[in-house]
Wavefront OBJ file of the C-alpha trace (Angstrom):
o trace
v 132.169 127.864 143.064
v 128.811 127.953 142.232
v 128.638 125.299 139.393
v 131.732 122.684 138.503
v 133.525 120.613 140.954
v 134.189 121.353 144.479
v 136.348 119.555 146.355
v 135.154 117.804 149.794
v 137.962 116.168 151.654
v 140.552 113.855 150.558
v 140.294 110.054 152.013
v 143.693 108.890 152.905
v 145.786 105.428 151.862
v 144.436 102.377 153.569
v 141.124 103.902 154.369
v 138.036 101.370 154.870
v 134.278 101.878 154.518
v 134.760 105.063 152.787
v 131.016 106.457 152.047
v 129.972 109.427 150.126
v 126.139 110.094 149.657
v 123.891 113.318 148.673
v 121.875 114.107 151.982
v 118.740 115.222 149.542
v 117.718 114.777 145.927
v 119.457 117.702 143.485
v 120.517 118.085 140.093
v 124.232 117.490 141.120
v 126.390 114.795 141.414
v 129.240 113.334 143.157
v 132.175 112.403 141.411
v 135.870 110.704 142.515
v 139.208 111.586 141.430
v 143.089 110.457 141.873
v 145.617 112.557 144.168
v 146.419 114.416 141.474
v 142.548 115.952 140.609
v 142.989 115.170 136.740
v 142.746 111.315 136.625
v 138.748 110.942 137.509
v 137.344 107.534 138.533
v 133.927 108.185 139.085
v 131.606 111.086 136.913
v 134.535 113.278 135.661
v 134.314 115.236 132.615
v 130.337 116.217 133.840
v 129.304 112.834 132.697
v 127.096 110.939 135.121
v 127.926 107.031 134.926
v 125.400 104.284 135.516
v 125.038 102.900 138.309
v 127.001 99.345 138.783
v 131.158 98.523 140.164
v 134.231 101.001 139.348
v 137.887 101.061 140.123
v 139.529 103.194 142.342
v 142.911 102.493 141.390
v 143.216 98.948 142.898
v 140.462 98.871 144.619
v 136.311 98.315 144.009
v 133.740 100.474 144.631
v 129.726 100.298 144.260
v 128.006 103.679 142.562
v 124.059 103.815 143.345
v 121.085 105.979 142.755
v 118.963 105.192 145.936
v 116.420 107.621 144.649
v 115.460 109.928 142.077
v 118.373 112.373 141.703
v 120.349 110.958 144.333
v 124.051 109.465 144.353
v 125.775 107.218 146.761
v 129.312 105.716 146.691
v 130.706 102.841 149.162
v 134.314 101.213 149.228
v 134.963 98.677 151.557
v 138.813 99.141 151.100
v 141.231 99.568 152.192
v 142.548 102.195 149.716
v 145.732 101.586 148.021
v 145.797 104.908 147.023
v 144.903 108.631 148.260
v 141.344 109.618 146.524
v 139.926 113.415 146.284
v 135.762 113.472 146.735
v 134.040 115.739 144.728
v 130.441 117.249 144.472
v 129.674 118.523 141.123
v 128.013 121.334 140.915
v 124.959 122.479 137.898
v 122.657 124.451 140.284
v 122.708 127.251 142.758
v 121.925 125.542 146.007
v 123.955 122.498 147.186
v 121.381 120.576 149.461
v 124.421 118.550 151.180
v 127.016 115.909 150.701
v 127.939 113.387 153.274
v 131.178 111.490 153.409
v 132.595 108.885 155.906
v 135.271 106.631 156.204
v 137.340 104.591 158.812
v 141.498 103.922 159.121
v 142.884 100.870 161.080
v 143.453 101.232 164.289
v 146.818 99.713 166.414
v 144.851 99.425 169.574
v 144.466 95.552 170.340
v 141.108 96.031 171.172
v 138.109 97.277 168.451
v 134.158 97.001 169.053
v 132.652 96.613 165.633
v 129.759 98.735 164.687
v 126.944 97.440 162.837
v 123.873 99.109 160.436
v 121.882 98.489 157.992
v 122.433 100.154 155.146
v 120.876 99.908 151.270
v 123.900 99.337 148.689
v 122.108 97.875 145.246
v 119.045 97.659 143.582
v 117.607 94.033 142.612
v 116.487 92.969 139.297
v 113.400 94.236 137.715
v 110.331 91.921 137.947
v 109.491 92.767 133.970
v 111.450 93.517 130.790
v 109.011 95.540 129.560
v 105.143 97.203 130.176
v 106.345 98.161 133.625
v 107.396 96.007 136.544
v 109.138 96.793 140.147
v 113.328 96.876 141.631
v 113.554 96.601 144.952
v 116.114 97.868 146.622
v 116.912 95.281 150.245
v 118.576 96.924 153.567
v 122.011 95.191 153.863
v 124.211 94.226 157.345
v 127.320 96.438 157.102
v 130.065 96.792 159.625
v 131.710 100.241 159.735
v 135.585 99.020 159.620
v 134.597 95.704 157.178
v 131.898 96.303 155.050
v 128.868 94.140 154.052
v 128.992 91.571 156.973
v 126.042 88.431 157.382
v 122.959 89.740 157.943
v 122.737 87.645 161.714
v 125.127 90.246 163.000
v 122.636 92.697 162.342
v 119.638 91.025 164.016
v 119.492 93.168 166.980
v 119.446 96.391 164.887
v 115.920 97.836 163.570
v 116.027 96.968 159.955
v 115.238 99.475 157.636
v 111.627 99.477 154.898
v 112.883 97.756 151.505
v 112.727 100.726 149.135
v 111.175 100.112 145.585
v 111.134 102.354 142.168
v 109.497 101.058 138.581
v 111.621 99.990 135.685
v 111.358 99.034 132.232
v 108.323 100.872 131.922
v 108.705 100.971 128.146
v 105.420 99.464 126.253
v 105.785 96.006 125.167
v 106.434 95.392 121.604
v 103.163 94.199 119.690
v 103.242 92.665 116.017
v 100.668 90.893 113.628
v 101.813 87.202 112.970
v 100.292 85.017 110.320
v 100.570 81.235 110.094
v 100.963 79.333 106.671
v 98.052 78.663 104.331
v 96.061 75.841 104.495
v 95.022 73.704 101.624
v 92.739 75.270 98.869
v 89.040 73.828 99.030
v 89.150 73.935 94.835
v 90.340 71.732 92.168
v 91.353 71.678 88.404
v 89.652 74.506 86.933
v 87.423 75.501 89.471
v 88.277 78.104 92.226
v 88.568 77.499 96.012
v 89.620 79.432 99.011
v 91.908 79.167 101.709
v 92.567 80.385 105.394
v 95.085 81.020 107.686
v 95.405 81.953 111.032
v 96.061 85.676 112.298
v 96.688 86.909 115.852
v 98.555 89.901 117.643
v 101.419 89.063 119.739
v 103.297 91.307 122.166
v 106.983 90.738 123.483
v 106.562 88.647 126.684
v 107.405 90.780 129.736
v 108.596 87.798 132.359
v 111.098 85.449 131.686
v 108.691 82.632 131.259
v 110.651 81.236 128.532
v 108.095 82.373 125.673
v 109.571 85.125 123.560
v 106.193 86.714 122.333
v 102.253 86.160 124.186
v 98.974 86.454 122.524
v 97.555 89.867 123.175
v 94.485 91.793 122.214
v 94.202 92.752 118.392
v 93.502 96.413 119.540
v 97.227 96.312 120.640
v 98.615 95.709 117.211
v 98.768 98.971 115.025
v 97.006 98.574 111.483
v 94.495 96.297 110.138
v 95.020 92.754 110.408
v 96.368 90.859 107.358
v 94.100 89.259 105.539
v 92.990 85.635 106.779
v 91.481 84.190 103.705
v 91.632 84.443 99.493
v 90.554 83.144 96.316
v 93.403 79.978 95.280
v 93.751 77.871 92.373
v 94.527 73.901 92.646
v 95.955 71.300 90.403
v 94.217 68.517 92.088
v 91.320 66.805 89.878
v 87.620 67.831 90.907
v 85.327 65.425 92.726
v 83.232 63.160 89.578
v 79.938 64.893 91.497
v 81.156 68.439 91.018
v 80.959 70.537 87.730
v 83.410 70.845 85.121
v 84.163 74.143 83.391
v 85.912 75.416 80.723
v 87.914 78.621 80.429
v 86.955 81.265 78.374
v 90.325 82.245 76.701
v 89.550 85.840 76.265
v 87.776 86.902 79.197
v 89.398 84.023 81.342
v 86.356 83.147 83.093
v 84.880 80.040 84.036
v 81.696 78.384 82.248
v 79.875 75.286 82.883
v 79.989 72.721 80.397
v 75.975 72.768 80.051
v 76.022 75.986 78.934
v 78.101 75.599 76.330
v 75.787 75.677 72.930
v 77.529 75.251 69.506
v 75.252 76.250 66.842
v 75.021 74.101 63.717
v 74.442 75.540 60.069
v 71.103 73.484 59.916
v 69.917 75.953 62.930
v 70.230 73.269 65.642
v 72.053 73.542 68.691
v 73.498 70.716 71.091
v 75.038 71.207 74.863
v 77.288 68.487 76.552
v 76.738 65.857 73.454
v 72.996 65.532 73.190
v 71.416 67.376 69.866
v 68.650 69.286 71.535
v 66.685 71.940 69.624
v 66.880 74.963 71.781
v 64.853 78.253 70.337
v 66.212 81.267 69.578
v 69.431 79.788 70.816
v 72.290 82.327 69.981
v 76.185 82.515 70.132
v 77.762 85.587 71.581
v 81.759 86.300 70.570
v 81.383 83.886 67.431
v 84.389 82.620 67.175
v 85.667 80.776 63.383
v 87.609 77.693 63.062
v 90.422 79.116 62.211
v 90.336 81.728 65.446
v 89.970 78.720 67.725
v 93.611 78.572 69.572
v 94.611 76.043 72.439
v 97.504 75.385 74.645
v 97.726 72.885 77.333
v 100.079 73.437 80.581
v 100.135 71.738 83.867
v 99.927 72.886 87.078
v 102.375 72.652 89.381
v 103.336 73.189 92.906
v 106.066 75.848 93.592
v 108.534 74.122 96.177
v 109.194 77.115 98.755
v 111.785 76.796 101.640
v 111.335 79.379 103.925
v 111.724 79.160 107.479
v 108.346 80.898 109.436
v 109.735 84.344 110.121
v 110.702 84.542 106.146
v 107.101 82.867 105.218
v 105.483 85.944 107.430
v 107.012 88.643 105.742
v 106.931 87.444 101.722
v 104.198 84.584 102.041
v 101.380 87.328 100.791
v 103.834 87.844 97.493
v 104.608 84.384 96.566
v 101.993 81.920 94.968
v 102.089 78.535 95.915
v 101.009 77.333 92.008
v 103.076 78.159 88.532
v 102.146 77.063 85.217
v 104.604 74.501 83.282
v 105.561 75.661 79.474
v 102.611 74.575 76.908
v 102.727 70.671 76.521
v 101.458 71.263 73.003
v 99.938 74.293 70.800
v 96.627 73.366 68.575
v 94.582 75.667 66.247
v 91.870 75.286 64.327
v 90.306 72.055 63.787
v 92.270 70.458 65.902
v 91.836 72.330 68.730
v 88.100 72.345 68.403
v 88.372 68.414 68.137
v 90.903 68.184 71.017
v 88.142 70.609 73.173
v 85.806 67.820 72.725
v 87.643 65.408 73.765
v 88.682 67.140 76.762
v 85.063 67.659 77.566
v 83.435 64.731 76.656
v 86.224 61.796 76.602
v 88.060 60.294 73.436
v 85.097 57.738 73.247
v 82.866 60.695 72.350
v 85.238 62.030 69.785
v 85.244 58.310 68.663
v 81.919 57.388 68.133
v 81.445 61.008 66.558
v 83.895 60.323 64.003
v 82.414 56.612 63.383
v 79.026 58.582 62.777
v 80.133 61.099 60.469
v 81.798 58.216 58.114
v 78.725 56.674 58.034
v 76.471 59.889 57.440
v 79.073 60.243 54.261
v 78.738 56.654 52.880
v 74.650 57.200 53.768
v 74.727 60.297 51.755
v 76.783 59.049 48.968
v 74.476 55.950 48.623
v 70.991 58.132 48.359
v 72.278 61.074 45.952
v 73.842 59.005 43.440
v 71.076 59.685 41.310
v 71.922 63.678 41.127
v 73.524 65.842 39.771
v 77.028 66.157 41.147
v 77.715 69.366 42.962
v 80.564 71.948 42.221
v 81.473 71.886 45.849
v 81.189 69.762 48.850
v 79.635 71.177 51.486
v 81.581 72.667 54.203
v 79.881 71.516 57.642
v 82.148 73.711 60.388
v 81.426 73.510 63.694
v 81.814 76.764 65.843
v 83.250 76.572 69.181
v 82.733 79.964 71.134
v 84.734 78.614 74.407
v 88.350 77.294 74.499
v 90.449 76.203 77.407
v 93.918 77.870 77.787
l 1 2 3 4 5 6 7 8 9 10 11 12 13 14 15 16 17 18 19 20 21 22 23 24 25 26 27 28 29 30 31 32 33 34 35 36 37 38 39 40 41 42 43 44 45 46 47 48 49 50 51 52 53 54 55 56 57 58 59 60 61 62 63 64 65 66 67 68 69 70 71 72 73 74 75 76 77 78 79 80 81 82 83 84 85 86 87 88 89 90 91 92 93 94 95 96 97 98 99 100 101 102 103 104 105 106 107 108 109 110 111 112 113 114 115 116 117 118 119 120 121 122 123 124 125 126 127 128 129 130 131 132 133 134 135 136 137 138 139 140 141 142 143 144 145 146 147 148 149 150 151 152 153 154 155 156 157 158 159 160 161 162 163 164 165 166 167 168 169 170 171 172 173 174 175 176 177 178 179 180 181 182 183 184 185 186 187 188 189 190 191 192 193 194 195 196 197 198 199 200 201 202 203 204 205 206 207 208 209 210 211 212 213 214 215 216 217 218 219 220 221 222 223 224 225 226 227 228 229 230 231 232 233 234 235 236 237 238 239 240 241 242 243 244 245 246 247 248 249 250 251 252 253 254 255 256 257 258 259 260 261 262 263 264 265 266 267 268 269 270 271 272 273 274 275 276 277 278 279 280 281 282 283 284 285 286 287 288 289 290 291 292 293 294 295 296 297 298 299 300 301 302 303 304 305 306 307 308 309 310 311 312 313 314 315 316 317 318 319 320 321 322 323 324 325 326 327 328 329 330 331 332 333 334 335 336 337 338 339 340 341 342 343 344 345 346 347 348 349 350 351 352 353 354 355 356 357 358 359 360 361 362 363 364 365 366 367 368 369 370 371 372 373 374 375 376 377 378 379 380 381 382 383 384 385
């Protein structure tokens, strides 16, 4: 026939070194079947196997490619069973088939016969990027197979043959390393770093499951390796304070924070300091003025590194604890103070204004008495949150 499978010979019961090989490289293949051509052992159905060990009824075979688009069979035997050889057929021209095999003999005398032949390929040198099988000529006796190779030593041995494998690209992959610690404090921003580097599957089996590689290996841009953080731990006594402005949430110094008194004066970080022209932008009233304090805390995260590497970048490492208490008004502007100056500020300041009040009391006793006291509200433009 011109394509399917066309029978060769048939190898009979008890047969030894039976060999079947292409003569040149082709788009066919050989295959194996049973006495009874249905029950296939070796490429039936027009399936080419890989190459490795098979059964032949009760007895092993190897299956090899020796080259591209080349097939080879050897069975030491002996066969415990009749087998048909096939070449299958799926072009026009049929470069060749070879087949061989040996039967015991009752003569009392036999001269073995030795060659080297090539049976299996060796491992491959790389699991990936490309590496090298080589294929090693092996000592076989025609009646017993794959003999020691000593009995070959006075036979030419054959060129090792060698073909690439593997030659998929190695994997590459950006890894990131945890955080390190945030260079701010309590109410002042910081930054922190990490380390980034692109890492490709390891091709050898050096024990290292992944190698550093170039960063134009890894697809994409690099994830980032620094950012703005936050930190609950107090500032240094040398570094500036700030408070929080609550509706633009920004930061702001405590020396520039001016409150403007109704008597036109102005006084930054406890010191009554005339300032001209000193204004107040987003006056805020007493009764606006709205404070909550929180805390800080650190979130406790358990993740091994592989889970840190893919949901690190979405988790923060800081949450904020419900309010500890809510002030308004009054109270909040005094409890601002204190925050910023220390309760001996808010202290003494109260000390002073009872004094200012019996002072005043003492030197207008002689007038009239007013309808109303006057109001003396202090306005607070800044407020922590």
């Amino acid at each position: 026939p011109t394509t399917g499978y066309a029978a060769i010979a048939t190898v009979p019961k008890g047969a030894m070194n039976v060999k079947l090989a292409e003569v040149h490289p082709s788009d066919n293949m050989i295959a194996v079947s049973a006495i009874d051509n249905q029950t296939y052992y070796l490429n039936g159905g027009y399936t080419e196997g890989y190459e490795g060990e098979y059964n032949f009824g009760n007895t092993k075979g190897i299956y090899t490619k020796p080259g591209k688009d080349m097939d080879e069979l050897n069975i030491k035997g002996p066969l415990t069973e009749p087998l048909v050889l096939y070449v299958c057929l799926f072009a026009d021209t049929n470069p060749g088939v070879h087949y061989s095999y040996t039967m015991p003999s009752d003569k009392p005398t036999y001269t073995p016969k030795y060659r080297w032949d090539f049976v299996e390929w060796g491992p491959c040198s790389a699991l990936c990027g490309g590496g090298t099988q080589v294929m090693q000529g092996i000592c076989m006796e025609e009646k017993n197979g794959k003999v020691k190779p000593s009995l070959c030593e006075s036979i030419p041995k054959k060129e090792p043959r060698a073909r690439t494998c593997n030659d998929k690209p190695c994997r590459t992959r950006w890894k990131v390393w945890k955080w390190g610690p945030c260079s701010g404090c309590l109410y002042q921003s910081g930054t922190r770093t990490r380390q980034v580097e692109c890492v490709k599957e390891n091709p050898t089996n050096t024990g290292d499951e992944e190698i550093i590689a170039e960063a134009s290996e890894c697809c994409g841009e690099p994830p980032k390796k620094s950012e703005l953080c936050n930190s609950s731990r107090p500032c240094p006594k040398n570094m500036t304070s700030g408070i929080v402005k609550k509706r633009e949430m920004e930061v702001m110094p405590i020396e520039e924070m001016i409150v403007k008194r109704d008597n036109g004066k102005s006084f930054s970080d406890g010191a009554n300091t005339s300032r001209a022209n000193a204004t107040i932008q987003d006056h805020v009233q007493t009764n606006q003025v709205h404070l909550e304090e929180v805390i800080l805390e650190d979130s406790k995260l358990n993740l091994t590194e592989k889970e840190f590497e893919e949901v690190g970048d979405k988790l923060s490492e800081k949450r904020l604890s419900c309010p500890l208490q809510t002030l308004t008004g009054q109270d909040a502007m005094d409890r601002i103070e204190q925050l910023i100056h220390g309760e001996d500020y808010v202290r003494n300041k109260t000390k002073s204004s009872n004094s200012h009040k019996e002072t005043s009391k003492s030197s207008n006793s002689s007038l009239p008495k007013p309808q109303e006291s006057l109001h003396h509200e202090e306005d607070i433009d800044k407020c922590i949150l």
